[in-house]
C-alpha positions as a Markdown table, in Angstrom:
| # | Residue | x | y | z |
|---|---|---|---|---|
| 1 | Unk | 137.0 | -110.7 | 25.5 |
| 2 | Unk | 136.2 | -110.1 | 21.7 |
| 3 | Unk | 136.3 | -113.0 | 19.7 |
| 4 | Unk | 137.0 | -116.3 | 20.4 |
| 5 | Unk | 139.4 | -118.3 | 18.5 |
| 6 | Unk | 140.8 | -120.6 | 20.7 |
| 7 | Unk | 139.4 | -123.7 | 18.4 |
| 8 | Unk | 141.7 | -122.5 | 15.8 |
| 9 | Unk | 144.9 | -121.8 | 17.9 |
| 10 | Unk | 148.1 | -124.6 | 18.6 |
| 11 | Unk | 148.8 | -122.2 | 22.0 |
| 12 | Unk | 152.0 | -123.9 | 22.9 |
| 13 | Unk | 152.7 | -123.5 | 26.9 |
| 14 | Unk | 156.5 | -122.3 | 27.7 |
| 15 | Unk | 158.8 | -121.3 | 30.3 |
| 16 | Unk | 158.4 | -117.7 | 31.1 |
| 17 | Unk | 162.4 | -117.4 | 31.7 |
| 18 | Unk | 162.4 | -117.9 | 27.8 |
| 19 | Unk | 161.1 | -114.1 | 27.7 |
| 20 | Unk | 164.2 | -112.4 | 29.8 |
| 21 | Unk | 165.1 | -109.7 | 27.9 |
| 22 | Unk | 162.1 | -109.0 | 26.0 |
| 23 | Unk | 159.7 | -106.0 | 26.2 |
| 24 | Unk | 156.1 | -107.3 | 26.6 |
| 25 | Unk | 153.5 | -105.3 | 26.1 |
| 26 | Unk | 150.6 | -105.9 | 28.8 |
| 27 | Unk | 147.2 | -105.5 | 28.8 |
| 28 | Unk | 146.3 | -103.4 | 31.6 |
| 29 | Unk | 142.3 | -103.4 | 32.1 |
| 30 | Unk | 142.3 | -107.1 | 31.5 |
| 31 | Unk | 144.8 | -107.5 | 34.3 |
| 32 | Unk | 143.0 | -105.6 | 36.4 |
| 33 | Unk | 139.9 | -107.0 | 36.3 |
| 34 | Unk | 141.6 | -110.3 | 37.3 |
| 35 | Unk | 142.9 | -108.9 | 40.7 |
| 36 | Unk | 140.1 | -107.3 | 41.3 |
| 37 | Unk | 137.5 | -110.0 | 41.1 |
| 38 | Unk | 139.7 | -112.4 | 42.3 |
| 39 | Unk | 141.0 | -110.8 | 45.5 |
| 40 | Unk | 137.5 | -109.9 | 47.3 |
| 41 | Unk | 136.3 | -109.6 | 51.1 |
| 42 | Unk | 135.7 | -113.3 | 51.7 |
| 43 | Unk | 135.4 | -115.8 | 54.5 |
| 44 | Unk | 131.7 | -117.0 | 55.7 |
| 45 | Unk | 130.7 | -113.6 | 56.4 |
| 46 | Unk | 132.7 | -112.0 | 53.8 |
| 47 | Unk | 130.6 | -109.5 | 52.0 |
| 48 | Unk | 132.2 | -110.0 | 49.0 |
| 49 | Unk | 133.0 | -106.2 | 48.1 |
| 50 | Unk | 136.7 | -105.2 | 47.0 |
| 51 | Unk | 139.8 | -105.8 | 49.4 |
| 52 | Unk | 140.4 | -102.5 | 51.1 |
| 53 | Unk | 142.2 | -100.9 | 53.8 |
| 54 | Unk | 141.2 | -99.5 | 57.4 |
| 55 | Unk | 139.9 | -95.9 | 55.3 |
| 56 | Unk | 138.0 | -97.9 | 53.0 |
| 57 | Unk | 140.3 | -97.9 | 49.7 |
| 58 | Unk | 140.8 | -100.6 | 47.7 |
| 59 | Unk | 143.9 | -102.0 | 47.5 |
| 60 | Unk | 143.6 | -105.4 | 45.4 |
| 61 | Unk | 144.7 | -103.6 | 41.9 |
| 62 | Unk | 147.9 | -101.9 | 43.6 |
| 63 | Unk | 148.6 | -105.7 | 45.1 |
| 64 | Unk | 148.1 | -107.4 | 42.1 |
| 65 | Unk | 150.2 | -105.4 | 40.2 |
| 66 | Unk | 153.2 | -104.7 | 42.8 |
| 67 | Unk | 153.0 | -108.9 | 43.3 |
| 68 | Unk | 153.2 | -109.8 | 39.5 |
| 69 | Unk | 155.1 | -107.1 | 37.9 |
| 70 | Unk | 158.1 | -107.6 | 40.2 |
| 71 | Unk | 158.2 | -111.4 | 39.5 |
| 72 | Unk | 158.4 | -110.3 | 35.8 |
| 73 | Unk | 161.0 | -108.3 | 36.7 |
| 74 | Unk | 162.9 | -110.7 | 38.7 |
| 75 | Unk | 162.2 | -113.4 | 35.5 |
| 76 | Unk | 164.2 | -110.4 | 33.4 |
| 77 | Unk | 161.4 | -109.1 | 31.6 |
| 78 | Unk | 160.3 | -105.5 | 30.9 |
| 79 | Unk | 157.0 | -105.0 | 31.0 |
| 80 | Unk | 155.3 | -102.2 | 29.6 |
| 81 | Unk | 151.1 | -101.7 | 30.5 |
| 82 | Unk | 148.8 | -100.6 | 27.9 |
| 83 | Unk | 145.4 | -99.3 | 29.1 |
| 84 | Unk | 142.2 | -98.6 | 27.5 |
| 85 | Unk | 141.6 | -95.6 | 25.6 |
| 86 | Unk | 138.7 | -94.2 | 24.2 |
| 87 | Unk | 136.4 | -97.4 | 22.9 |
| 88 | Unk | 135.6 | -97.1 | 19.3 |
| 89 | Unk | 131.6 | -96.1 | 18.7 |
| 90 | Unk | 130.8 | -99.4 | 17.2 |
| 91 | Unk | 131.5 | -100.8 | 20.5 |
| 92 | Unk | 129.1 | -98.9 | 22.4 |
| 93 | Unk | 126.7 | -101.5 | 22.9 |
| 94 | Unk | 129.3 | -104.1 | 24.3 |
| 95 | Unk | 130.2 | -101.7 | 26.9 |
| 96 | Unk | 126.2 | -100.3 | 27.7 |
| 97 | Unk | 126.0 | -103.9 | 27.9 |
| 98 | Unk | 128.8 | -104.5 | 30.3 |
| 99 | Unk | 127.9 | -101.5 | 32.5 |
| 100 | Unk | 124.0 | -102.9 | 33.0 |
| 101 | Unk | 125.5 | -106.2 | 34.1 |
| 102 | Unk | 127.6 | -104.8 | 36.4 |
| 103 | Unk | 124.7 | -102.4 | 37.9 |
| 104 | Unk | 122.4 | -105.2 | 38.5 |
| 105 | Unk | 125.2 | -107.3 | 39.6 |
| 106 | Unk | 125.8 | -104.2 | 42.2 |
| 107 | Unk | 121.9 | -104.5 | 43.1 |
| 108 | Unk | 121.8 | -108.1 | 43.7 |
| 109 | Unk | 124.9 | -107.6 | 45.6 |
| 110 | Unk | 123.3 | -105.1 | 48.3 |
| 111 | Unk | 120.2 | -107.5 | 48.4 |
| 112 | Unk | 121.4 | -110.3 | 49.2 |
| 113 | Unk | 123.7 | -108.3 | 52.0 |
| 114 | Unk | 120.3 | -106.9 | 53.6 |
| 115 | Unk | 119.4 | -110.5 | 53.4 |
| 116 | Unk | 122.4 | -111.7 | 55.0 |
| 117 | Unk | 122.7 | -114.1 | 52.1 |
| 118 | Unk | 126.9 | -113.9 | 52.3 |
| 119 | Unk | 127.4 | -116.3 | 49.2 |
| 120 | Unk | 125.6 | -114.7 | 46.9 |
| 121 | Unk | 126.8 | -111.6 | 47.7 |
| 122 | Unk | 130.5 | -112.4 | 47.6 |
| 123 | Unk | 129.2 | -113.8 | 43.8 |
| 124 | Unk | 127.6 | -110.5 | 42.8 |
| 125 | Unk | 129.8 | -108.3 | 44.7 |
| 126 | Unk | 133.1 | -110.2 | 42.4 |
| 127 | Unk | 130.7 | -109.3 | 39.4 |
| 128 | Unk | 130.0 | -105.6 | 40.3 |
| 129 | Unk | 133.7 | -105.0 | 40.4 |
| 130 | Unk | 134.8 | -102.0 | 38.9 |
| 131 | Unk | 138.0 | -100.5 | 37.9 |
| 132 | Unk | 137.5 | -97.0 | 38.6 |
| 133 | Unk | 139.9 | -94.2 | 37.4 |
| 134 | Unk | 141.0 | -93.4 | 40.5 |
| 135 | Unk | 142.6 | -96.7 | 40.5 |
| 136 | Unk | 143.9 | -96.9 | 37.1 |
| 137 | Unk | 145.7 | -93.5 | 38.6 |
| 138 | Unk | 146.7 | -95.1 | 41.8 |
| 139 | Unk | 148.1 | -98.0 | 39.1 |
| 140 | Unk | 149.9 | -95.2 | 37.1 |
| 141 | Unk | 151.5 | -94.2 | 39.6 |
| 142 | Unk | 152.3 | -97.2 | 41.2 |
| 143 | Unk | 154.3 | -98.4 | 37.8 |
| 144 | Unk | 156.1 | -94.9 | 38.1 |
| 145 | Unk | 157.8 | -95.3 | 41.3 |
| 146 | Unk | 158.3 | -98.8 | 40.1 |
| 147 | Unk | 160.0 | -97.3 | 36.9 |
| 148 | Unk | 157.8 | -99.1 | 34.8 |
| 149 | Unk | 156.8 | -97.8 | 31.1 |
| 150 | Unk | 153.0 | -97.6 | 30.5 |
| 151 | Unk | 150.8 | -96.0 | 27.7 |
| 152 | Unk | 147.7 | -94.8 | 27.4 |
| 153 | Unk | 146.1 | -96.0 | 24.4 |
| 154 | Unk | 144.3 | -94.1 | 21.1 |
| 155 | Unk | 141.1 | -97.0 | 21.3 |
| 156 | Unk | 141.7 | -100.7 | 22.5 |
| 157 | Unk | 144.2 | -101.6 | 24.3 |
| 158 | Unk | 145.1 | -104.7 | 23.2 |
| 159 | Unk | 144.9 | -102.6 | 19.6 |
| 160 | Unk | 147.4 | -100.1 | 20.8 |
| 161 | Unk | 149.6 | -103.1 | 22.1 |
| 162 | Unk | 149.4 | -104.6 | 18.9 |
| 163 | Unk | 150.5 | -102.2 | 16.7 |
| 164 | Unk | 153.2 | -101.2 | 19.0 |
| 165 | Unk | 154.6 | -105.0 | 18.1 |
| 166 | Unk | 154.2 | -104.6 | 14.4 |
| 167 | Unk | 156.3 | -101.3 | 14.6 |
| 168 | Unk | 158.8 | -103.1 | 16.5 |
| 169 | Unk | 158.9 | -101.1 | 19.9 |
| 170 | Unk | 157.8 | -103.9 | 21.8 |
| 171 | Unk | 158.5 | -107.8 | 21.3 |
| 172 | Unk | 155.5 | -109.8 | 22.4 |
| 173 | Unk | 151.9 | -108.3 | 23.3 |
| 174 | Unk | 150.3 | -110.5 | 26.2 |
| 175 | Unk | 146.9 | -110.3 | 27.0 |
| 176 | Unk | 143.8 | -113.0 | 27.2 |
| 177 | Unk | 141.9 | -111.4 | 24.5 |
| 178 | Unk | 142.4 | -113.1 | 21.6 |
| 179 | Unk | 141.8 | -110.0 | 19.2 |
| 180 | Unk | 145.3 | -108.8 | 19.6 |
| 181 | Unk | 146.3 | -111.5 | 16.8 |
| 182 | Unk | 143.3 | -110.1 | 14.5 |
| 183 | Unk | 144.9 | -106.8 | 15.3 |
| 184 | Unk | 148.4 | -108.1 | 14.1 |
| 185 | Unk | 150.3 | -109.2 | 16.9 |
| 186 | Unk | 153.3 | -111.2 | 15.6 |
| 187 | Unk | 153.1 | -112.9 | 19.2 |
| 188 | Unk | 150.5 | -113.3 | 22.0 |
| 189 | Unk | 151.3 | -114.7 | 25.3 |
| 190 | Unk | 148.2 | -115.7 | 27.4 |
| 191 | Unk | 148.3 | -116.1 | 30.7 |
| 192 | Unk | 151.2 | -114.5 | 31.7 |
| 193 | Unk | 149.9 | -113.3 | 34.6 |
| 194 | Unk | 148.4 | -116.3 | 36.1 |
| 195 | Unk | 151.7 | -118.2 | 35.1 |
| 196 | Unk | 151.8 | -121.2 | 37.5 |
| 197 | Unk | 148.5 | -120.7 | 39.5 |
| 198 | Unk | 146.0 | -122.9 | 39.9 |
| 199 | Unk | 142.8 | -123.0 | 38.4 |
| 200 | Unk | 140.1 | -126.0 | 38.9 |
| 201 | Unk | 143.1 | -127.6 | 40.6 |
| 202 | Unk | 145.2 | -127.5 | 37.8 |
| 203 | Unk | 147.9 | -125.4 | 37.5 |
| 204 | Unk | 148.5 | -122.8 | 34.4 |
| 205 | Unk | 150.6 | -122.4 | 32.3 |
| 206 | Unk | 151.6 | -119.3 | 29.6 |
| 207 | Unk | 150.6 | -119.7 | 26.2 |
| 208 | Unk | 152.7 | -118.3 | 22.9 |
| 209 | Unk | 150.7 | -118.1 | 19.8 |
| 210 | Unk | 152.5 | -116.9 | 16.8 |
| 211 | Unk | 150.6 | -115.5 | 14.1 |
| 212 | Unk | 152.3 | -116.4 | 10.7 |
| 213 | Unk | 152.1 | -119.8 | 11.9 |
| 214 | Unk | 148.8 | -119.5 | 13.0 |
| 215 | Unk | 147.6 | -118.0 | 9.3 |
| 216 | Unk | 150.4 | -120.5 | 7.5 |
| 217 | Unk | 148.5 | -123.8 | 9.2 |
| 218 | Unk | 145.2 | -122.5 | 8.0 |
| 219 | Unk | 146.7 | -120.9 | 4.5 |
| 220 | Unk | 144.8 | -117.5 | 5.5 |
| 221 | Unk | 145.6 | -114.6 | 5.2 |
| 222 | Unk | 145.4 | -111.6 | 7.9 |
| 223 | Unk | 142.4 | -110.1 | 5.8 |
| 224 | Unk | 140.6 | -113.2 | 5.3 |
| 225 | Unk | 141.3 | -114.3 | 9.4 |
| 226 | Unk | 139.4 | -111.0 | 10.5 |
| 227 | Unk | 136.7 | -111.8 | 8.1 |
| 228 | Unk | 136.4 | -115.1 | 9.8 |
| 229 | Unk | 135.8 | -113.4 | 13.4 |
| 230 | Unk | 134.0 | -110.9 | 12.2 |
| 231 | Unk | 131.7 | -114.2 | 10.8 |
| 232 | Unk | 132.1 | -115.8 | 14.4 |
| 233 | Unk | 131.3 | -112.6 | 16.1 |
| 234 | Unk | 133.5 | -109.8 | 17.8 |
| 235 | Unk | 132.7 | -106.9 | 20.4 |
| 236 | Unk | 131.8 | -104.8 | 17.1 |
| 237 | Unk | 129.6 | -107.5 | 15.6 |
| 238 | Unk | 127.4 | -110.4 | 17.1 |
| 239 | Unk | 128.0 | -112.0 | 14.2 |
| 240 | Unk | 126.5 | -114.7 | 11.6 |
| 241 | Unk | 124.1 | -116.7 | 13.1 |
| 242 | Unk | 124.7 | -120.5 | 12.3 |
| 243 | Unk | 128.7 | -119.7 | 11.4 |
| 244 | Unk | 131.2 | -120.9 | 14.6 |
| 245 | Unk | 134.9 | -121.1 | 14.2 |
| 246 | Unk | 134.9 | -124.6 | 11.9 |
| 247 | Unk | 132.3 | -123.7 | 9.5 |
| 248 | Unk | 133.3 | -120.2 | 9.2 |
| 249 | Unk | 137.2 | -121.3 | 8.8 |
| 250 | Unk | 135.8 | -124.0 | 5.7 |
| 251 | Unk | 133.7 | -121.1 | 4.4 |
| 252 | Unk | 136.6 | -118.6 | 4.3 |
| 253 | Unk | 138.5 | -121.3 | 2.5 |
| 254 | Unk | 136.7 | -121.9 | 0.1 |
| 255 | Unk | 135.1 | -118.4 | -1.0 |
| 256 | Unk | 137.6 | -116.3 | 0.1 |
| 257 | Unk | 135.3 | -113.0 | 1.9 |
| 258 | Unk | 132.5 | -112.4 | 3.7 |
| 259 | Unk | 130.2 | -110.5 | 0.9 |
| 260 | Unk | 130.7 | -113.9 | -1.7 |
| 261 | Unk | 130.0 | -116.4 | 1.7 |
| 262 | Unk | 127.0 | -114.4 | 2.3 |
| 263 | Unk | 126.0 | -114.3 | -1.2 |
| 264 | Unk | 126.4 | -117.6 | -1.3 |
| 265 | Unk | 124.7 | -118.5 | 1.6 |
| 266 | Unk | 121.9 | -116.1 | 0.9 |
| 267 | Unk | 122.5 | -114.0 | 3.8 |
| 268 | Unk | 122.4 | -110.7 | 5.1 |
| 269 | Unk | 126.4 | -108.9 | 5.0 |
| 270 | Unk | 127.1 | -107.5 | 8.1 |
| 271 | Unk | 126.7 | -103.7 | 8.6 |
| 272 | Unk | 129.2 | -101.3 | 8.7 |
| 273 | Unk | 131.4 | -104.4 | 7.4 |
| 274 | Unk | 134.2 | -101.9 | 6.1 |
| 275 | Unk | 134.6 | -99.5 | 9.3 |
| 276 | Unk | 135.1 | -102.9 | 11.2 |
| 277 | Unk | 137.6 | -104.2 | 9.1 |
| 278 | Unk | 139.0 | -101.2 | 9.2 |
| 279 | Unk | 139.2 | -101.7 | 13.4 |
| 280 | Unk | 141.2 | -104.7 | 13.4 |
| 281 | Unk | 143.3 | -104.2 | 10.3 |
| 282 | Unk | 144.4 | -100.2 | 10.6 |
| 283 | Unk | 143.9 | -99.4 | 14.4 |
| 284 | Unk | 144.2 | -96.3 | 16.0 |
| 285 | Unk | 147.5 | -96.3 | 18.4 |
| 286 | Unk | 149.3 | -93.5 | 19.3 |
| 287 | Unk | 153.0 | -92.9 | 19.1 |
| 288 | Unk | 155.2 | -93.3 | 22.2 |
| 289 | Unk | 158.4 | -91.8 | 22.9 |
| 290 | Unk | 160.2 | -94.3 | 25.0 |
| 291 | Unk | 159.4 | -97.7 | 26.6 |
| 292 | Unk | 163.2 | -98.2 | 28.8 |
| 293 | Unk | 162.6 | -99.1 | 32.2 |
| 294 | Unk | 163.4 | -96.1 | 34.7 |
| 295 | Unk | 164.6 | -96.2 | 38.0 |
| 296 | Unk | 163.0 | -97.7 | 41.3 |
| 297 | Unk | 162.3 | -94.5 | 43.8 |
| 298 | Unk | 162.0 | -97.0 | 47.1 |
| 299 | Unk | 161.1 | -94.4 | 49.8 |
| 300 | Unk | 158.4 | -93.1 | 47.7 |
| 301 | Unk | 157.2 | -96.5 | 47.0 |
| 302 | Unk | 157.3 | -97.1 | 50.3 |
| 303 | Unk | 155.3 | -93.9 | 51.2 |
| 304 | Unk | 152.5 | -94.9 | 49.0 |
| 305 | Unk | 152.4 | -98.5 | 49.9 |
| 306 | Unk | 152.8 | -98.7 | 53.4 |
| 307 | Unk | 152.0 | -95.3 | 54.6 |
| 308 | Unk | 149.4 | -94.1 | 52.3 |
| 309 | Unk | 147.5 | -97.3 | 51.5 |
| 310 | Unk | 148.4 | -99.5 | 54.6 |
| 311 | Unk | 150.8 | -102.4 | 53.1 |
| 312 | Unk | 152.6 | -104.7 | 55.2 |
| 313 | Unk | 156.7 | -103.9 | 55.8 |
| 314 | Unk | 157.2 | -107.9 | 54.7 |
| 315 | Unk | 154.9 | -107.7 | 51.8 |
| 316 | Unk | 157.3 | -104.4 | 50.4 |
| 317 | Unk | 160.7 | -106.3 | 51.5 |
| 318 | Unk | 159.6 | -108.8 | 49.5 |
| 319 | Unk | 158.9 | -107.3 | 46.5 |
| 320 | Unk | 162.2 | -105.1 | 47.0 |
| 321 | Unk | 163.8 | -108.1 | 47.4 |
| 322 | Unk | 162.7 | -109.7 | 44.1 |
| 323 | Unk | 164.6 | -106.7 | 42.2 |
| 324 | Unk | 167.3 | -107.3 | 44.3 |
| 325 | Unk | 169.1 | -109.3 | 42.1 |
| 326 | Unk | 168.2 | -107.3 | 39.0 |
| 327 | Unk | 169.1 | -104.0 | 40.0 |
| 328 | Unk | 171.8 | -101.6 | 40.0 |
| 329 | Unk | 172.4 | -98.5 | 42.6 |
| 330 | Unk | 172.8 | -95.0 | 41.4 |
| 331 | Unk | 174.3 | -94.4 | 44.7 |
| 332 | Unk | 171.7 | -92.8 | 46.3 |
| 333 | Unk | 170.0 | -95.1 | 49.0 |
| 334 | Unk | 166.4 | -94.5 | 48.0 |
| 335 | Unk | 167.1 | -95.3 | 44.1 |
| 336 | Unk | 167.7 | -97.9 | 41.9 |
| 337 | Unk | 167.8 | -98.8 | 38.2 |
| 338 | Unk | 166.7 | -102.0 | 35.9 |
């Protein structure tokens, strides 16, 4: 989730029909991961492994993603997904670190099965999740026949996503990580996809965080707000022990960089200080040729959903049904366009 700099945001909740019209660049793994781990084999003998079908294949990404990106659709927005790339090396520990967690979590998942222990597994099986890249294909796919843009990123995702938003070929990058705004997001929306569910009974809202304003009620600039999280700690840094998200926003303020805090404070400066500045403030994205919403191809959707991976016929009209209203025919039955 990279740094946290929630303490330092005014993340103003909104009406998600303010966003018809706008292109909305999504973090895909991130999203993902929420359907995933939330939709799981439960009940009281739920084993607490993924949501699959009668041949075994999971199916809890594909509904996740059918579900929400048709409501956005139906709200009038046009989403475009943005997955993961290749990680940059400096993040190689994060994600050894990540992978161990979710092997032991996969181990303590089967041993608490053999012990018929059903609530711990459904806990470690939800932390053992994994999306795999057969998934992220079956997702591709899925946003194809759907006639949705998506991009494969140069490194991080929410980096890629970023960037695009800076060049202007998207208008608002939405993700829960708050690094897209250290990577120069002009807007980040949080929650979006959880938009009016409920969590610990109450029910969430989207966010909007705007950067200028964020670095204008701080009187920081980008440089000096990506020294600050490098201070607090990010996935390419742990960080500087004894500096949170107060003290390392006084300290910025008052010396201006990390080398004169840490001279001043007679500590160590981070390693490899410049290559991860160089991360946040100049990251890798690739260019992209297009990102206008394409046309609907219903009987193949239909194919793949209901035929190939076992979704109910009201669960499709449903969906179909939320892009009723927003669609156009091209006069062919199976097709329509945004």
């Amino acid at each position: 989730m990279g740094c946290n700099l929630r303490d330092l945001v005014d993340a103003q909740s909104f009406d998600l029909k303010e966003l018809a019209g706008k292109t909305v660049g999504i973090d895909a793994f991130l999203v993902a991961f929420k359907f995933i781990t939330s939709m799981r084999n439960r009940g009281a003998e739920g084993d607490g492994g993924p949501l699959t079908n009668s041949k075994g294949q999971p199916v809890a990404h594909l509904m996740g993603f059918l579900e929400r990106t048709t409501t956005l659709l139906e709200l009038g927005l046009k989403p475009v997904y943005v997955f993961d790339g290749k990680h940059p090396e400096l993040k190689t520990d994060v994600i050894a670190q990540r992978r161990a967690r979710r092997v032991k979590a996969e181990k303590e998942w089967k041993e608490a099965l053999a012990e018929g222990d059903y609530e711990r597994a459904q806990k470690m099986g939800q932390r053992a999740a994994n999306y795999t890249p057969e998934m992220q294909t079956q997702t591709k796919k899925l946003l194809d026949l759907l006639g949705v843009p998506w991009v494969d990123a140069a490194a991080e995702g929410e980096g890629q996503a970023a960037v695009m938003a800076r060049r202007g070929e998207i208008d608002i990058v939405a993700t829960q990580d708050w690094d897209a705004l250290l990577y120069g997001s002009p807007i980040l929306i949080r929650n979006l996809m959880s938009h009016g569910s409920k969590r610990m009974g109450r029910v969430v809202s989207a966010e909007r965080i705007i950067l200028d304003d964020l670095l204008s009620e701080h009187q920081l600039s980008r440089e000096q707000l990506v020294d600050l999280a490098i201070m607090i700690g990010t996935d390419f840094h742990p960080g500087i022990k004894g500096i949170g998200p107060k003290t390392g926003l006084k300290l910025i303020k008052e010396h201006g960089d990390i080398e004169t805090i840490c001279q001043v404070k007679e500590k160590d400066v981070p390693e490899r200080l410049a290559e991860i500045r160089e991360i946040f403030l100049n990251h890798p994205a690739c260019d992209v040729d297009s990102m206008q919403q394409g046309n609907v191809d219903e009987t193949e959707l239909r194919n793949f959903l209901i035929d190939e991976f076992e979704f109910g016929e009201k669960r499709f009209e449903r969906n179909m049904k939320r892009l009723s209203g927003r669609i156009r025919s091209t006069g062919q039955s199976s097709l329509f366009q945004f």
